[in-house]
BATOR-417699 format. One record per residue (C-alpha): residue number from 0; x, y, z. Coordinates in Angstrom, 3 decimals. Each point is the difference from the previous one (the first is absolute). Layout:
N
  resi        c1        c2        c3
   NUM         X         Y         Z
...
END
This chain:
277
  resi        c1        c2        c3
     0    -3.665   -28.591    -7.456
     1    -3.617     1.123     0.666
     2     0.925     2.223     2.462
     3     2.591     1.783    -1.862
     4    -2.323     0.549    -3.011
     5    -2.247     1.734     2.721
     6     2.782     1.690     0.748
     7     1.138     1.633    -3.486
     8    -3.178     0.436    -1.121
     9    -1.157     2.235     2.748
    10     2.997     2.611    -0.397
    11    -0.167    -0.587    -3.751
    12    -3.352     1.902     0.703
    13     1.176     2.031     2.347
    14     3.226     1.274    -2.267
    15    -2.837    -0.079    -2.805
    16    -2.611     2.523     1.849
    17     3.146     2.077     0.955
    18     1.697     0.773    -3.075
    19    -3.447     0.196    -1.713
    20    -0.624     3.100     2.352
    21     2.668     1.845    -0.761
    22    -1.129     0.777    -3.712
    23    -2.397     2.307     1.522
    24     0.100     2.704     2.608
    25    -3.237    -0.628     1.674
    26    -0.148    -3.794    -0.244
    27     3.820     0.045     1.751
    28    -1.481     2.289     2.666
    29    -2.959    -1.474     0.334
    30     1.880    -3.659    -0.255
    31     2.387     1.283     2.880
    32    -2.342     0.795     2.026
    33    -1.841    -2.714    -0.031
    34     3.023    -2.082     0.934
    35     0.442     2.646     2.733
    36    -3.002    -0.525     1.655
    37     0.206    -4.147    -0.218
    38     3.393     0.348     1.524
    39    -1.569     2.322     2.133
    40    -2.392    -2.699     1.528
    41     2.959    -2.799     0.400
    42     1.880     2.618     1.713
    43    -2.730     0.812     2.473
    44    -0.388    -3.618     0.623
    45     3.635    -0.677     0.918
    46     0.163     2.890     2.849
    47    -3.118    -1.049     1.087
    48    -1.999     3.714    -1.471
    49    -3.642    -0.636     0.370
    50    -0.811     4.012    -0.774
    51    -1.171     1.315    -3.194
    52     1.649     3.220     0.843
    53     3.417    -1.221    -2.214
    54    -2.243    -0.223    -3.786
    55    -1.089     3.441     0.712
    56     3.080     0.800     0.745
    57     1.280    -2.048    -2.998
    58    -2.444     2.087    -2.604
    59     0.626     3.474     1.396
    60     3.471    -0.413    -0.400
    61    -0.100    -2.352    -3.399
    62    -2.851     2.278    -1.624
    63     1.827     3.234     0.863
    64     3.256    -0.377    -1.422
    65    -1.853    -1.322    -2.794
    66    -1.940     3.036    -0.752
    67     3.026     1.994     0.656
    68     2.247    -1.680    -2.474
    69    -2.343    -0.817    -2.951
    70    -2.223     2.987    -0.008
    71     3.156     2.378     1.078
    72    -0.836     1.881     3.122
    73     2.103     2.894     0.417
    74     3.428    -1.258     0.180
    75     1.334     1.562     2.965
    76    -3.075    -1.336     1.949
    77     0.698    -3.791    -1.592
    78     3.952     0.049     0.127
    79     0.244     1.137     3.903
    80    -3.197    -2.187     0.849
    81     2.157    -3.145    -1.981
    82     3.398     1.248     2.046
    83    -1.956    -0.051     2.960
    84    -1.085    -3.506    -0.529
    85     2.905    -1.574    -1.080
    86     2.314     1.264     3.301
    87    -2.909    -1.233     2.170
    88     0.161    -3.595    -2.058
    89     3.300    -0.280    -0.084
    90     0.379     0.696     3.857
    91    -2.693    -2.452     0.705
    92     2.033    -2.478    -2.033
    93     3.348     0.268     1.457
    94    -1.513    -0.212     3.691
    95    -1.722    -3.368    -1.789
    96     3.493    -0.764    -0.907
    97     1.666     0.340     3.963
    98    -2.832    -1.931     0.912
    99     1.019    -3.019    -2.328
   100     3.577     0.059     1.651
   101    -0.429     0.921     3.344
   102    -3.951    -0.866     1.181
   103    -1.111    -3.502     0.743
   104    -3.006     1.027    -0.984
   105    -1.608     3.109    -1.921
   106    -1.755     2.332     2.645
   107    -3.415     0.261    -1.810
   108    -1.843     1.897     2.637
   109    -2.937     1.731    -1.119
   110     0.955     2.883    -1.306
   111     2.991    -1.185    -1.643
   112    -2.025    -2.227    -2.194
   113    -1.617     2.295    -1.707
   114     3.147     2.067    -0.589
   115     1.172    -3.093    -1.142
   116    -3.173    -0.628    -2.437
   117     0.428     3.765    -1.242
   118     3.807     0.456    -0.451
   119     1.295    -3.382    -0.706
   120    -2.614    -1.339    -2.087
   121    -2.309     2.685    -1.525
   122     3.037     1.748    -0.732
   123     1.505    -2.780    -1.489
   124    -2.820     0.139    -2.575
   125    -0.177     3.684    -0.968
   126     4.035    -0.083    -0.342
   127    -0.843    -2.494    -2.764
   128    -2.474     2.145    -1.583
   129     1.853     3.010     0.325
   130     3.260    -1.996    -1.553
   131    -2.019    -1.052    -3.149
   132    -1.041     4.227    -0.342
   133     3.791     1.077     0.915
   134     0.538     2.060    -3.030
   135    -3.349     1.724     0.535
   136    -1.463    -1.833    -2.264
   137    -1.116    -3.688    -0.168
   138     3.265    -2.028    -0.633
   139    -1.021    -3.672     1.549
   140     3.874    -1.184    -1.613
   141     1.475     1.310     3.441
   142    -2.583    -1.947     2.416
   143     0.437    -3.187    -2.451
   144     3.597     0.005     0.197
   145    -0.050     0.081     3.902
   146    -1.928    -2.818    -0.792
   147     2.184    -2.021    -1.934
   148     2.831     0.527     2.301
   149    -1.479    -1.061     3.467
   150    -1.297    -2.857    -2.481
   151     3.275    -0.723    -0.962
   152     1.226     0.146     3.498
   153    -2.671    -2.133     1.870
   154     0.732    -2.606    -2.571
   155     3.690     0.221    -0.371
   156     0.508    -0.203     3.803
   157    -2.159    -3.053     0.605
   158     1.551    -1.565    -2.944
   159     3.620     1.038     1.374
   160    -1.076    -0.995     3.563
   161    -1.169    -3.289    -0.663
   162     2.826    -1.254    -2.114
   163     2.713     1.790     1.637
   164    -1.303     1.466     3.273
   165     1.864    -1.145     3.514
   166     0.184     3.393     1.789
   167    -3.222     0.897     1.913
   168    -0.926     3.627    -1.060
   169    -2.834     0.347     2.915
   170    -0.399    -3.278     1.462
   171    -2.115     1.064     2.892
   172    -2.280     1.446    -2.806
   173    -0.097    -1.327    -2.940
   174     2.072    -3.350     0.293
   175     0.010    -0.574    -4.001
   176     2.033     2.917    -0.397
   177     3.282     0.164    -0.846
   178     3.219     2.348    -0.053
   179     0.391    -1.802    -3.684
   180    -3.191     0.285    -0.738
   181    -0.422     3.326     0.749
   182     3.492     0.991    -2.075
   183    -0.880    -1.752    -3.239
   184    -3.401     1.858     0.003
   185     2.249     3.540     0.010
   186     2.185    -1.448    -2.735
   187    -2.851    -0.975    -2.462
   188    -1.943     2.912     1.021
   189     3.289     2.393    -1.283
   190     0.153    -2.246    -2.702
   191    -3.428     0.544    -1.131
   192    -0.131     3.688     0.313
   193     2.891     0.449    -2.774
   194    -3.128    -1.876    -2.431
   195    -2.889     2.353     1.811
   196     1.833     2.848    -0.876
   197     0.759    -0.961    -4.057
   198    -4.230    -0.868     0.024
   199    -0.568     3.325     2.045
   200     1.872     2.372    -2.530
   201    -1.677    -1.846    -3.082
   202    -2.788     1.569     1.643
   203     0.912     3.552     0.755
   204     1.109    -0.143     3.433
   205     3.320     1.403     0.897
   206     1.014    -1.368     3.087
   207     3.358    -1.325    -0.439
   208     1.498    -3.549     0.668
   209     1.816     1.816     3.453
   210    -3.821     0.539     1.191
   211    -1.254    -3.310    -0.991
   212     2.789    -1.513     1.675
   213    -0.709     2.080     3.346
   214    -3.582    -0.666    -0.078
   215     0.983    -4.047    -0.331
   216     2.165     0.397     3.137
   217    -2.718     2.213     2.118
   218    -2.667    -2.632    -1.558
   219     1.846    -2.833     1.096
   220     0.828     1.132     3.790
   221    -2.992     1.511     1.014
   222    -2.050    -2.689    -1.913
   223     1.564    -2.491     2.082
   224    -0.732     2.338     3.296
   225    -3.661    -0.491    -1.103
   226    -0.023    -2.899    -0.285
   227     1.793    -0.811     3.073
   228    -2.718     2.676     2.279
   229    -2.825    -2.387    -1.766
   230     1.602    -3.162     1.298
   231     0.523     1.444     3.307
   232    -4.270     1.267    -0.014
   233    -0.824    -3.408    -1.343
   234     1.595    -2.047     2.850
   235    -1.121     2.137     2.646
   236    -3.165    -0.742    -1.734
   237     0.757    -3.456     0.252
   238    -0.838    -0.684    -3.646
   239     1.962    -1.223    -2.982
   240    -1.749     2.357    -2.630
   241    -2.215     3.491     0.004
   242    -2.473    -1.596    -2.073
   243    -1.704    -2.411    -2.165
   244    -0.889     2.100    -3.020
   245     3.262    -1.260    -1.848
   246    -0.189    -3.888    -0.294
   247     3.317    -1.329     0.302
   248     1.936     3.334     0.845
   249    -2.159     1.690     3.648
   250    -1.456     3.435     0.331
   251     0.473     2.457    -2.450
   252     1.852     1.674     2.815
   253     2.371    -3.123    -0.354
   254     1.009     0.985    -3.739
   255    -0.208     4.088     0.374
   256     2.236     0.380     3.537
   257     3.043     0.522    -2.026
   258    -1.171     2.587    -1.988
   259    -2.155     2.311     2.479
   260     2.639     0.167     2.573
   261     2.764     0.463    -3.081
   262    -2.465     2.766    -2.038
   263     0.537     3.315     2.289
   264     4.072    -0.635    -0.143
   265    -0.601    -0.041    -3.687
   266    -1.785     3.255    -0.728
   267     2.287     1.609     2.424
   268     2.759    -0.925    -2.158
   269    -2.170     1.181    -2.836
   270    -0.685     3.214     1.594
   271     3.687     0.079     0.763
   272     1.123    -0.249    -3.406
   273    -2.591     3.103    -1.408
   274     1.736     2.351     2.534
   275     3.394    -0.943    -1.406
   276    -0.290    -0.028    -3.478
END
């Protein structure tokens, strides 16, 4: 019973400091990357990065698209430097992906760490920035509802799984996980985008039910690739959890792999659905 009070009351405060940010642009960017650079120093110690050379990294890339997106560099310069960034993340993810299915373990030689540091992680965290700024202007709505639904489907799943779950989803992996599990997350995650979309238009955002329901979907596959590419780091780590800084719960890495690797596939749907409409 102790433990589980630990347990909520640490992501209470975590869900707390979160949604807190988002009522301000700079606290939510400043908030982000904070959580960037934490996850930043779990990360580092699960493939064994002893350099400093990935925070640099980590602030030239974080600070830049910053400046470019609040302060509204020229925006030729910011769109094709954001294009740029997202085909080089998204690359870097799918290899991530192969790897899961077809590499006993990750090759993390040295220069593929930091690629790894830069494009799967940093990026991760300037794709959420960029998501709660996608109308040009600070609309944190979008970033909390990616939110919601990878929270709907982390909890769904495990509830789903535990109850109902038989089928091995990754058993070499992640041996909780289960075909079940991983199914009833996508249903409640659908589910729950119908209600994100009614809340979303009450507050001036027009993206239909159609594009809720596709960013559920993307949310809920690629969330569970991050997940899975965290499990597969952590136990050729050796270790159960990325951290200690969340009693009860891990890392902070343990409760945000769902959403950085998820993020990029997100605002390229976004960027998808400017183009066409």
């Amino acid at each position: 019973m102790k433990e589980l009070a630990i347990r909520a009351l640490s992501g209470a405060i975590y869900v707390v400091l979160l949604i807190g940010s988002l009522y301000a642009q700079n606290t939510s960017v400043i908030l982000i990357g904070l959580f960037g650079l934490i996850c930043l120093t779990e990360f580092s110690r699960l493939i064994h990065l002893k350099s400093f050379v990935q925070y640099i990294i980590f602030l030239v890339i974080y600070g830049g698209f910053w400046y470019m997106s609040v302060y509204n560099t020229t925006d030729l310069i910011a769109n094709e430097a954001i294009k740029i960034l997202l085909v080089i993340t998204i690359f870097v993810n799918l290899i991530l992906i192969k790897d899961v299915f077809t590499a006993k373990k990750i090759p993390l030689f040295e220069s593929k760490r930091h690629i790894v540091t830069a494009f799967y992680l940093t990026s991760g965290f300037v794709f959420m920035m960029l998501i709660a700024n996608y109308q040009d202007e600070f609309t944190p709505f979008m970033l909390l509802g990616a939110f919601i639904l990878i929270w709907v489907n982390d909890s769904a799943a495990y509830l789903v799984g535990k109850n109902f779950g038989k089928q091995k989803l990754f058993p070499s992996i992640s041996p909780k996980k289960t075909v079940e599990g991983f199914l009833g997350g996508l249903f409640f995650s659908c589910v729950s985008s119908y209600f994100i979309t009614v809340y979303a238009h009450s507050l001036g955002l027009t993206l239909s039910y159609t594009s809720w329901l596709i960013l559920a979907i993307i949310v809920s596959v690629f969330g569970t690739f991050g997940d899975l590419i965290e499990s597969k780091f952590k136990r050729q780590a050796g270790v159960k959890d990325s951290g200690v800084i969340m009693p009860g719960h891990g890392g902070l890495l343990d409760r945000l792999d769902s959403i950085i690797f998820a993020v990029p596939f997100i605002y390229l749907f976004i960027r998808i659905l400017k183009y066409v409409s």
